[in-house]
TIVOKE-767526 format. One record per atom (N, C-alpha, C): residue in three letters; atom name; x, y, z. Coordinates in steps of 0.001 Angstrom, whole numbers, plus 500000, padded with zeros to 6 digits. Layout:
<recs>
 residuo atomo      X      Y      Z
     ALA    CA      X      Y      Z
...
</recs>
This chain:
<recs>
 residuo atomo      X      Y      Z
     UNK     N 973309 041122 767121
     UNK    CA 972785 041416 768446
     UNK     C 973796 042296 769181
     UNK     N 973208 043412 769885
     UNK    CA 973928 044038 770806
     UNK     C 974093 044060 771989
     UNK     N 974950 043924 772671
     UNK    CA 974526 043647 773960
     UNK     C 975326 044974 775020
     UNK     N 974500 044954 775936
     UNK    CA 975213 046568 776914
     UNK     C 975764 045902 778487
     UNK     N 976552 045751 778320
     UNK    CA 977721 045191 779598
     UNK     C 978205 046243 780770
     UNK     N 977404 045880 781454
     UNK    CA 978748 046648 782902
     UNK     C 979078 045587 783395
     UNK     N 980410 045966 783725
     UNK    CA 981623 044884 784288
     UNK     C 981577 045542 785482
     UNK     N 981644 044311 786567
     UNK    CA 981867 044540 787801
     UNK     C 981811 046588 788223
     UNK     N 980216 046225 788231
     UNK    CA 979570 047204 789246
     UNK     C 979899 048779 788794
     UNK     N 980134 049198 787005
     UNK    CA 980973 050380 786758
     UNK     C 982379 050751 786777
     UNK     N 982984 049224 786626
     UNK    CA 983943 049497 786783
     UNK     C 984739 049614 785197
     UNK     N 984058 048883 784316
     UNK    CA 983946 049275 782769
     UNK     C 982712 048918 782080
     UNK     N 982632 049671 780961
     UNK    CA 981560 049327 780449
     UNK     C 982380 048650 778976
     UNK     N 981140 048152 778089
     UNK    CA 981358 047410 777218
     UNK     C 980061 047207 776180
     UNK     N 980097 047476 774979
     UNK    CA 978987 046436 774041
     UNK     C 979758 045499 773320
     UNK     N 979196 044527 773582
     UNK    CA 979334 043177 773154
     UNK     C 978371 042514 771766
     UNK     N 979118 042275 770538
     UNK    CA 978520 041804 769777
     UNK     C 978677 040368 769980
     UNK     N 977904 039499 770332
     UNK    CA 978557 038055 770051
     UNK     C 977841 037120 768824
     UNK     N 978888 036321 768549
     UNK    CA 978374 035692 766834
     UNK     C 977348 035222 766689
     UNK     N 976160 034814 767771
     UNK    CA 974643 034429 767256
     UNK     C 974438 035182 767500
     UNK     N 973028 035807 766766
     UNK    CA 971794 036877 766891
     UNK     C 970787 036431 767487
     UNK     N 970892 035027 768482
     UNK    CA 969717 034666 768748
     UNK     C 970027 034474 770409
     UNK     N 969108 034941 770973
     UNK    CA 969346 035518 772433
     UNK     C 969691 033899 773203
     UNK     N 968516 032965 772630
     UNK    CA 968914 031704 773713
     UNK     C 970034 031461 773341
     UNK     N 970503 031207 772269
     UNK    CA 972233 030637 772037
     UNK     C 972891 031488 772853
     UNK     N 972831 033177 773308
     UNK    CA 974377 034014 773832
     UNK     C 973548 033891 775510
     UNK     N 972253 033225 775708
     UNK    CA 972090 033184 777049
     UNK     C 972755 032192 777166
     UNK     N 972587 030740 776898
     UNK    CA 973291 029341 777076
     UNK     C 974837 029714 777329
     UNK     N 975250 030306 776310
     UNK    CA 976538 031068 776236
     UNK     C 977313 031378 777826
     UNK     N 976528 032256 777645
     UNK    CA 976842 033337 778706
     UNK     C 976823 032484 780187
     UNK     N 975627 031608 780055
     UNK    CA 975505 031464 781413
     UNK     C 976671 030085 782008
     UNK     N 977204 029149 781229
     UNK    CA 977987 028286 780879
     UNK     C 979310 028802 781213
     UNK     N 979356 030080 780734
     UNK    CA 980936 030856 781732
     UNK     C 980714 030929 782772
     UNK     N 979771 031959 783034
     UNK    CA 979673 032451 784268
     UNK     C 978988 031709 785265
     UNK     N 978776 030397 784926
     UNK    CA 978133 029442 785716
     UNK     C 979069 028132 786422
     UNK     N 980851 028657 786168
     UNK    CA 981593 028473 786406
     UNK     C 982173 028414 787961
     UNK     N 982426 027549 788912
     UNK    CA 983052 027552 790142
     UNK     C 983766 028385 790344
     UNK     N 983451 029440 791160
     UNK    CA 984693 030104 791441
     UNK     C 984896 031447 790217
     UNK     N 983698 031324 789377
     UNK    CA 984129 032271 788283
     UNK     C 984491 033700 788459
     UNK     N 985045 034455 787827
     UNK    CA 985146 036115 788114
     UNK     C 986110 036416 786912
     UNK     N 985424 037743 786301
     UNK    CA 985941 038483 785304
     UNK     C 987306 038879 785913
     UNK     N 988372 038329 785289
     UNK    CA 989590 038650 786118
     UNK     C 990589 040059 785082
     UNK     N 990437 039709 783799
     UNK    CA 991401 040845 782978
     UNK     C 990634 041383 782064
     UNK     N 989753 040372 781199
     UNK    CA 989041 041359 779954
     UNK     C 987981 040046 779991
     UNK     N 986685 040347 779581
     UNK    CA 985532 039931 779033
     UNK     C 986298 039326 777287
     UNK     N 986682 039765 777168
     UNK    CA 987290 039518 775377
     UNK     C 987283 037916 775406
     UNK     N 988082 037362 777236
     UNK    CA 989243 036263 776982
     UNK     C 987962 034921 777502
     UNK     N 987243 035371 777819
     UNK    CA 985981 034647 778297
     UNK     C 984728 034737 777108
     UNK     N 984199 035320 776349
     UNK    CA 983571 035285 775645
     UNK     C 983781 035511 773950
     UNK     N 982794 034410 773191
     UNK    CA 983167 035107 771601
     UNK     C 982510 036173 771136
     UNK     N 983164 036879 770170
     UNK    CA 982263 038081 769442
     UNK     C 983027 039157 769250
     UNK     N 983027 040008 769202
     UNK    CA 983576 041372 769546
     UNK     C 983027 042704 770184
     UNK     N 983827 042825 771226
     UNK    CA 984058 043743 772534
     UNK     C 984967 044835 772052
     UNK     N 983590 046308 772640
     UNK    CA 984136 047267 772446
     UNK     C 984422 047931 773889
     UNK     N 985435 048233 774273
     UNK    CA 985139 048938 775723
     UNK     C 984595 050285 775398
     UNK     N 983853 051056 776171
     UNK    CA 983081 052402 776096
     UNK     C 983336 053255 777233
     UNK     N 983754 055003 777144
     UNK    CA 983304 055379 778168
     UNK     C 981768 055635 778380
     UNK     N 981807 055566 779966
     UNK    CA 980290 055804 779946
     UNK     C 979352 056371 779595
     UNK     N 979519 058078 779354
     UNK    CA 978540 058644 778956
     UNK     C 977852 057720 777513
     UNK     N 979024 057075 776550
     UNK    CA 978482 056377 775409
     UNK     C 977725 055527 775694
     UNK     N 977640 054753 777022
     UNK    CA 977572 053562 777675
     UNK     C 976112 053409 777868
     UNK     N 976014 054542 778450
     UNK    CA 974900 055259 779301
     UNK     C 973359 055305 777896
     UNK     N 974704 056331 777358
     UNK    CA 973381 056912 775625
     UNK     C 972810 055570 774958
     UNK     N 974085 054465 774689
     UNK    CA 973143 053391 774007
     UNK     C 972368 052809 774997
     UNK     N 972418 052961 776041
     UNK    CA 971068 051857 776996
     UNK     C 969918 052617 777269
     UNK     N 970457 054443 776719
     UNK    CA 968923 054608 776878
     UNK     C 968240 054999 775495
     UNK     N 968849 054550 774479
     UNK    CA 968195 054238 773224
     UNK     C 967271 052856 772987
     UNK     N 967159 052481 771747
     UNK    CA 966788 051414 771524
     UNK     C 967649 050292 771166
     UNK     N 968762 050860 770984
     UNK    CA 969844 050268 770391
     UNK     C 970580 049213 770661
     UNK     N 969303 047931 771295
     UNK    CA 970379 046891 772317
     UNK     C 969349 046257 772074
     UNK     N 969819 045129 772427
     UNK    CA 968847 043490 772599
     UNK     C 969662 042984 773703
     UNK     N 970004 043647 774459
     UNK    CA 969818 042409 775829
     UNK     C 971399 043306 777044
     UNK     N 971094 043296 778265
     UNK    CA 971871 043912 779210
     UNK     C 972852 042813 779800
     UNK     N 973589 042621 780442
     UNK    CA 974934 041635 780925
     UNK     C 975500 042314 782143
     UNK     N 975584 042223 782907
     UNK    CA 976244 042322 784317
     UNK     C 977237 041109 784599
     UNK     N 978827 041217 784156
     UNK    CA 979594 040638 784403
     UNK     C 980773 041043 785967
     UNK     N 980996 039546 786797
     UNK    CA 981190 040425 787815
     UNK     C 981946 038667 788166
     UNK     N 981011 037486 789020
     UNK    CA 981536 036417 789566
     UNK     C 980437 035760 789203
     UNK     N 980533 034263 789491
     UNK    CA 979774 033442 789186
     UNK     C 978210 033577 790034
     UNK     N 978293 034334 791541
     UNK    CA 977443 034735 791969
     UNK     C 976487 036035 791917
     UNK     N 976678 036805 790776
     UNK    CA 976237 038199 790445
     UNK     C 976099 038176 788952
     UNK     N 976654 037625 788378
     UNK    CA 976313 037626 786604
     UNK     C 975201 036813 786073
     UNK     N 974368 038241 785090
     UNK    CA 973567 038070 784904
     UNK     C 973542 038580 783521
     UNK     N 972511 037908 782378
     UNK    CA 972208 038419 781098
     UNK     C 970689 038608 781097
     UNK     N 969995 039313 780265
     UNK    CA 968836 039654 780140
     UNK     C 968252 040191 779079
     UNK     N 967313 039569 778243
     UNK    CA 966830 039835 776935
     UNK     C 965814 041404 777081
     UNK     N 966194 042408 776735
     UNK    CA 965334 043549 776547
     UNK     C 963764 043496 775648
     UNK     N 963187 044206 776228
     UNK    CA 961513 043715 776298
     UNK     C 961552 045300 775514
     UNK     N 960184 044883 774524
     UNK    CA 959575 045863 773409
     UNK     C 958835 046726 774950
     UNK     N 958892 048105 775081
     UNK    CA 958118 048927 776191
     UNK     C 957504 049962 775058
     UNK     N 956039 050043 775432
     UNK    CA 955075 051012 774617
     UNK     C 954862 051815 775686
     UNK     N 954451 053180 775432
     UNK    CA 953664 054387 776052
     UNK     C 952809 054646 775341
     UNK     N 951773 055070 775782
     UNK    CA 950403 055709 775371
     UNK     C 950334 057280 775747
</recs>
């Protein structure tokens, strides 16, 4: 699973592989940190989550989110703004 991370508001970006491929396990995950008192990404996403973290500049950042190339978006920031989200199949006619 891939996941497309902005950290606090552009301030880095990131894809995140984490070790299940299955979205409810890295939602439970995810939300269990960041569902933390007081939480906030303070030095690296690395030291808070498992998997492996690539930092990206943006334009790369940018290209994989507007590919297909992701299963799910992450907005890491404080316990009051972080959010994960499973990416939805979109058809055109």
């Amino acid at each position: 699973m891939r996941v497309v991370v902005d950290e606090e508001y552009g301030y880095r970006h990131w894809i995140w592989t984490p070790r299940s491929d299955n979205f409810d396990i890295v939602q439970k995950e995810f939300e269990s940190v960041v569902g933390e008192e007081n939480y906030y990404c303070k030095i690296n996403p690395k030291l808070d989550f498992d998997g492996h973290w690539d930092e990206v500049e943006y334009d790369e950042w940018r290209d994989i989110l507007h590919s297909e190339d992701w299963a799910a978006f992450a907005h890491i920031h404080t316990n009051t703004d972080s959010v994960i989200t499973e990416r939805k199949e979109t058809h055109t006619q």
